[in-house]
C-alpha positions in Angstrom: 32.8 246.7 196.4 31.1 245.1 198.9 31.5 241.2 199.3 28.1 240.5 200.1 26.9 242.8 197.5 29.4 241.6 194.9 28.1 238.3 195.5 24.5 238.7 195.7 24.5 241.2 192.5 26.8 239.2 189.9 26.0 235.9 190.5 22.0 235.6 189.8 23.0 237.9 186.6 25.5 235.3 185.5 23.1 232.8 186.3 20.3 234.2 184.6 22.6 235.2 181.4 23.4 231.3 181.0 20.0 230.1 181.1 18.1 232.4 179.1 21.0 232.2 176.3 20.8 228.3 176.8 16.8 228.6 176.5 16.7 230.8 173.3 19.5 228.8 171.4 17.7 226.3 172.0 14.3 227.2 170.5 16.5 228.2 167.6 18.6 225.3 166.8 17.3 222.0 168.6 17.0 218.8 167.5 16.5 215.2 168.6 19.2 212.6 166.9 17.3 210.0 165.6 18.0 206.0 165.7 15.4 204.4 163.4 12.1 206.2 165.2 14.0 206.1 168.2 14.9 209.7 169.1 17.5 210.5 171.5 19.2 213.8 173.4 21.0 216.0 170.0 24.4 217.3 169.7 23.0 220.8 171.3 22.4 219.0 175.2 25.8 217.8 174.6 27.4 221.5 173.6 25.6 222.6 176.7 27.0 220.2 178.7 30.6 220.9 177.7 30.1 224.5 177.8 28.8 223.9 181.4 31.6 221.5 182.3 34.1 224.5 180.9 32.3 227.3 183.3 32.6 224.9 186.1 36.3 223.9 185.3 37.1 228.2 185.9 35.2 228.0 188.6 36.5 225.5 190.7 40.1 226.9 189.5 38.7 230.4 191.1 37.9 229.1 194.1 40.7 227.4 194.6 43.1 230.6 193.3 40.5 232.6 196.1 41.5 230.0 199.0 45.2 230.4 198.2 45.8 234.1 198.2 43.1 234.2 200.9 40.4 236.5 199.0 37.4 235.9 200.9 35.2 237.7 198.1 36.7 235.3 195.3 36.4 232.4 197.1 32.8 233.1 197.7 31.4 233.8 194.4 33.6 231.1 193.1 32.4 228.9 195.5 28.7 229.7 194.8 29.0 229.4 191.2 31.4 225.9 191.2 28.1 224.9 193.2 25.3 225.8 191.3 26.7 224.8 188.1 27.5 221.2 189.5 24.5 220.9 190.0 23.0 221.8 186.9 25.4 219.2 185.2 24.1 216.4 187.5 20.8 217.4 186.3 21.7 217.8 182.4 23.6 214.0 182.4 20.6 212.6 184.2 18.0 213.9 181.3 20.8 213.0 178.6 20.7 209.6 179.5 16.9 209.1 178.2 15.3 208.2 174.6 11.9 208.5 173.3 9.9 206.5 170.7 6.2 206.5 169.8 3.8 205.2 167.7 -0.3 205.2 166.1 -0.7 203.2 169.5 1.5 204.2 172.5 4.9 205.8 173.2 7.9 204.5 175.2 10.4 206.5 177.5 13.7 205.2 178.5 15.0 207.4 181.3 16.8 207.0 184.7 17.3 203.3 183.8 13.6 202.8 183.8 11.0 201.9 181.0 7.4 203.5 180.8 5.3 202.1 177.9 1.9 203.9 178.1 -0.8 203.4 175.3 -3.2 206.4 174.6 -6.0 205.2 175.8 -5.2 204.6 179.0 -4.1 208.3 179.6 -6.8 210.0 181.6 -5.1 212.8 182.6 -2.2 215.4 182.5 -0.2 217.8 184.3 1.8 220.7 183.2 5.4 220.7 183.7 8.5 223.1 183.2 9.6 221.5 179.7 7.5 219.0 180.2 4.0 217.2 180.0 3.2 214.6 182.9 0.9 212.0 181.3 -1.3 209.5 183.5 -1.5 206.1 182.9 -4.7 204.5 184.6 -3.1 201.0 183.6 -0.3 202.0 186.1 -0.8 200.7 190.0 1.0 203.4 191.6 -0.4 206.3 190.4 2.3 208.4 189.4 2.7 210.9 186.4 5.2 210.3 183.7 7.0 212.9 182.4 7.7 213.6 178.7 10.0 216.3 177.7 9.3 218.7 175.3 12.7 220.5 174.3 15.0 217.6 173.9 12.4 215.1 172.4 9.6 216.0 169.7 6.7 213.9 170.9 4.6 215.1 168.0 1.8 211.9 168.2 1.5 212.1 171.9 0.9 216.0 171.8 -2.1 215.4 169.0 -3.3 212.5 170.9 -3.5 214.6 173.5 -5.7 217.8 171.8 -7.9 214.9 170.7 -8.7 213.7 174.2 -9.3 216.5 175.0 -11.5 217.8 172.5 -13.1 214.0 173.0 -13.8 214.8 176.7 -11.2 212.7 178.2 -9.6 214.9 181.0 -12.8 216.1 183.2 -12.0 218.3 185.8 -14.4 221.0 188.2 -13.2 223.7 186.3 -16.6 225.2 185.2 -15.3 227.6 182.5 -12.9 224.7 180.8 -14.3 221.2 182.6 -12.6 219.0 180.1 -9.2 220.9 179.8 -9.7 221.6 176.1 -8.8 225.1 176.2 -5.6 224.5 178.6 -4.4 221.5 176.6 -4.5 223.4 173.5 -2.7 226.3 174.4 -0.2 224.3 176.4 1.0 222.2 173.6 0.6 225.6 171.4 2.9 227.9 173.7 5.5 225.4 173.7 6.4 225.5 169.8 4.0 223.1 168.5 1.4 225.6 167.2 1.3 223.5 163.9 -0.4 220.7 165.4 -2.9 222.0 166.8 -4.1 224.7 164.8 -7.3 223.6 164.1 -8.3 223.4 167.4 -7.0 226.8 168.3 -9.4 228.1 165.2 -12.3 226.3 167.2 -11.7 228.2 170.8 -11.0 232.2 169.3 -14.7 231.3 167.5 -16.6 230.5 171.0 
């Protein structure tokens, strides 16, 4: 076969294969550890990580088996793949090394050696993200979004806080057939697995 084909073809299917088994295990079986209310990254982020570490480990042997017996073609996918999935464990140990803890009042993210403690009511706005929900803090100088995971933590009060500002007007925007985000809040929280929480709301929108 064909190097470049060989390489173009296999790769993004064993790419893909990895992260949409990653993605549905973990809809199926994820869960925060918890320390007190303190939640943490579970025992799944860590199976992925080893499993990761693993591929990478064959890999990097590949490539180097590819360089030694001077197989172009097996040095190159090797290559390609030792280098995509280092990257995707620089990415995994940087969002394992976060916690999460909230409250009635506010919520506090540890992550990337930094500390964001942001009360509800200063939240005036939000931005979807992949896994994630940005939150804005108007109390905050620099006017950057802080992002909250939503598949390794379970940020249950912030999400219902959230469908209640925006059901309380809180997010205006110039969108004339939603200008206060209700409908994209609710379905937002909703498609990401926390239909539960929001339920009434969602009963309020199919009845306009």
């Amino acid at each position: 076969m064909n190097s470049g084909i060989f390489t173009f073809a296999v790769i993004p299917i064993i790419v893909l294969a990895v992260f949409i088994s990653v993605q549905l295990l973990r809809q199926k079986i994820y869960k925060p550890e918890y320390e007190g209310t303190v939640q943490k990254p579970g025992k799944w982020e860590r199976a992925i990580l080893l499993v990761i570490i693993c591929v990478n480990v064959i890999s990097i042997l590949g490539t180097i088996m590819g360089i030694l017996i001077q197989e172009t073609e097996m040095m190159l996918v090797f290559g390609v793949m030792t280098l995509f999935f280092s990257l995707i464990i620089l990415v995994l140990k940087r969002a394992y090394n976060t916690s999460y803890q909230e409250n009635k009042e506010y919520f506090v993210l540890h992550t990337h050696k930094k500390k964001y403690k942001v009360f509800y009511e200063n939240i005036t706005d939000w931005r979807p993200s992949y896994n994630e929900i940005s939150v804005l803090d108007s109390s905050r100088a620099d006017g950057k979004y802080i992002r909250v995971n939503l598949k390794i933590f379970k940020p249950e009060i912030l999400l219902r806080k959230m469908a209640d500002m925006a059901f309380e007007e809180k997010f205006p925007t110039e969108d004339g057939e939603d200008p206060y985000k209700k409908a994209e809040t609710i379905y937002y929280i909703a498609n990401y697995g926390y239909k539960y929480l929001v339920e009434d709301y969602l009963e309020v929108l199919e009845d306009r």
